[in-house]
C-alpha positions in Angstrom: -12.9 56.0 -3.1 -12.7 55.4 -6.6 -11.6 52.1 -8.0 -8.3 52.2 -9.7 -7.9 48.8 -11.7 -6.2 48.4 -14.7 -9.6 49.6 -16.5 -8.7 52.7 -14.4 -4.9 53.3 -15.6 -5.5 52.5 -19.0 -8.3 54.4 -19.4 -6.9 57.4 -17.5 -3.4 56.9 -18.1 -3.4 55.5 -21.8 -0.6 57.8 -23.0 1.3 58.7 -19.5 4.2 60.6 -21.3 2.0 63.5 -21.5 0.5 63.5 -18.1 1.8 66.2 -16.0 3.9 64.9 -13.1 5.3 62.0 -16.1 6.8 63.7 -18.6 7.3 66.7 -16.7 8.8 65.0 -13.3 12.6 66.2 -13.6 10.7 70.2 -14.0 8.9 69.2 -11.2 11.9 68.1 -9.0 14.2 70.9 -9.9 11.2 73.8 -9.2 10.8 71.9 -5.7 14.4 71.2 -5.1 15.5 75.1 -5.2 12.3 76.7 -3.7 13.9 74.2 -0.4 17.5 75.5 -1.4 16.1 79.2 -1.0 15.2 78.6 2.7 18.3 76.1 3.6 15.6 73.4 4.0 16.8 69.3 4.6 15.2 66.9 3.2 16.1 63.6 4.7 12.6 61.9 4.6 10.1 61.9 1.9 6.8 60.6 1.5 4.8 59.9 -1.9 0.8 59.5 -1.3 0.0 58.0 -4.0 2.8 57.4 -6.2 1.2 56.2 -9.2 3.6 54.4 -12.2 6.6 55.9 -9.9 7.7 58.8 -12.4 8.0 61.8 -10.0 9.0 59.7 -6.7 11.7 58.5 -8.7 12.7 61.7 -9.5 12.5 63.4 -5.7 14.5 60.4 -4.5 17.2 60.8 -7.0 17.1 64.2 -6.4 17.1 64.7 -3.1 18.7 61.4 -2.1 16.9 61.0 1.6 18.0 58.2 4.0 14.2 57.5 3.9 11.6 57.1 1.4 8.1 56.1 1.6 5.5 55.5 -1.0 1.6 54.5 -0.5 -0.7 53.9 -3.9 -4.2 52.4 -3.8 -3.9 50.4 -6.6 -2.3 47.2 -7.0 -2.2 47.4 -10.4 -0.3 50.4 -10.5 1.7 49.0 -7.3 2.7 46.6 -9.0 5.0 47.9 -11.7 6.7 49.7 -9.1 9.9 47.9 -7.4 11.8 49.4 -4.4 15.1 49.0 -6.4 13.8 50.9 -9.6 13.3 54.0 -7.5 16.5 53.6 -5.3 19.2 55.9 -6.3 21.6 54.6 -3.8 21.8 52.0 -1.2 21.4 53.8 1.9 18.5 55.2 0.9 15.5 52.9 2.5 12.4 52.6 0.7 9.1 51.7 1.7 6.6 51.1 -0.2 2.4 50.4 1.0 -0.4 49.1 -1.1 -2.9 51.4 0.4 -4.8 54.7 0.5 -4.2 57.7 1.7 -7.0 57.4 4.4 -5.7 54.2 5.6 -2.1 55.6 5.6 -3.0 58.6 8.0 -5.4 56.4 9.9 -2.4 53.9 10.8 0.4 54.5 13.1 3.6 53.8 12.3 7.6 54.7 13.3 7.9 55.7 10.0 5.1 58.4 9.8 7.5 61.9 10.4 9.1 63.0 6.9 10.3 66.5 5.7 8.4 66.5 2.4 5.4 65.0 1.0 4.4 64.7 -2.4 0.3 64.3 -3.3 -0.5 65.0 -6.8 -3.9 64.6 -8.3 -4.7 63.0 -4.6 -7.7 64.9 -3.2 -9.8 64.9 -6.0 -10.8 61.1 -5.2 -11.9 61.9 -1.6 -14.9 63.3 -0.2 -14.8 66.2 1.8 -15.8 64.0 5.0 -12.6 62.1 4.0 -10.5 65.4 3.5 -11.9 66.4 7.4 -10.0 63.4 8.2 -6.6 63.5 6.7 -5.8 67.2 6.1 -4.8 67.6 10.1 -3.1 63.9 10.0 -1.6 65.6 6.9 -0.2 69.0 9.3 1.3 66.8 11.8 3.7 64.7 9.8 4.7 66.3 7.0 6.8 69.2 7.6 6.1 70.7 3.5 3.9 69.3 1.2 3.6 69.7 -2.1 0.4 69.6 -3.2 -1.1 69.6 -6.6 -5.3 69.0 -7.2 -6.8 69.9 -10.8 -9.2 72.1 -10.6 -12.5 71.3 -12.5 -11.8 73.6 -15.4 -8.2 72.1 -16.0 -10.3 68.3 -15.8 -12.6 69.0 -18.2 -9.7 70.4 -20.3 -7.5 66.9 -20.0 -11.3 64.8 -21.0 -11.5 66.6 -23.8 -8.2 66.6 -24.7 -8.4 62.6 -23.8 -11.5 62.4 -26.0 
């Protein structure tokens, strides 16, 4: 698991407005919102593993304004500059968020572990594929759609050099 201090986010995240899933996270939500609309899907839960600075959660949760949202992110740095009632579009919406990883998440059980849509972007690049054994089937069983976004290795040696 990589270690994502504030070394990490300033290093990888020194200009955020650019980063796809930041500056992009309305483009994001809209795309999402009306592939759902298409096939009369509800979304009433939501689940963000590994939310990051908050951009694109905020977003889904304004969007789609679910009686319950959950976020997890690993790092407490980035944890930290996210409040529950910064990403709360309206009070009956609960929100819950974790300071943990994505393996610990699907390793614990909770009430709270069924939601209609899932969001994991640039997630599963961190793991190992022992670790991806492990959550992808936690992964089938309580999230009913997931949207799912991994770089691929040409696109990350695109965003270093770009970075550098």
């Amino acid at each position: 698991m990589a270690k994502f201090d504030k070394a990490y986010w300033d290093h990888n995240y020194s200009d955020p407005k650019s980063m796809d899933g930041i500056f992009n996270s309305k483009e994001h939500t809209q795309y999402l919102k009306y592939c759902l609309k298409l096939e009369f899907i509800d979304v009433s839960t939501i689940v963000d593993l590994g939310f990051g600075y908050g951009n694109l959660f905020k977003e889904m949760i304004k969007t789609f304004v679910p009686h319950t949202a959950v976020g997890i992110e690993p790092s407490p740095f980035a944890f930290q500059k996210v409040k529950p009632e910064k990403v709360k579009p309206v009070k009956s919406t609960k929100i819950k968020l974790y300071q943990e990883d994505i393996l610990t998440w699907c390793r614990t059980k909770r009430k709270d572990n069924q939601f209609d849509l899932g969001l994991c972007t640039s997630v599963f690049q961190y793991l190992s594929d022992k670790e991806l054994k492990e959550i992808i089937p936690v992964l089938a069983k309580r999230i009913k759609f997931l949207y799912l976004t991994v770089p691929t290795d040409i696109e990350l040696k695109r965003q270093i050099e770009e970075l550098n």
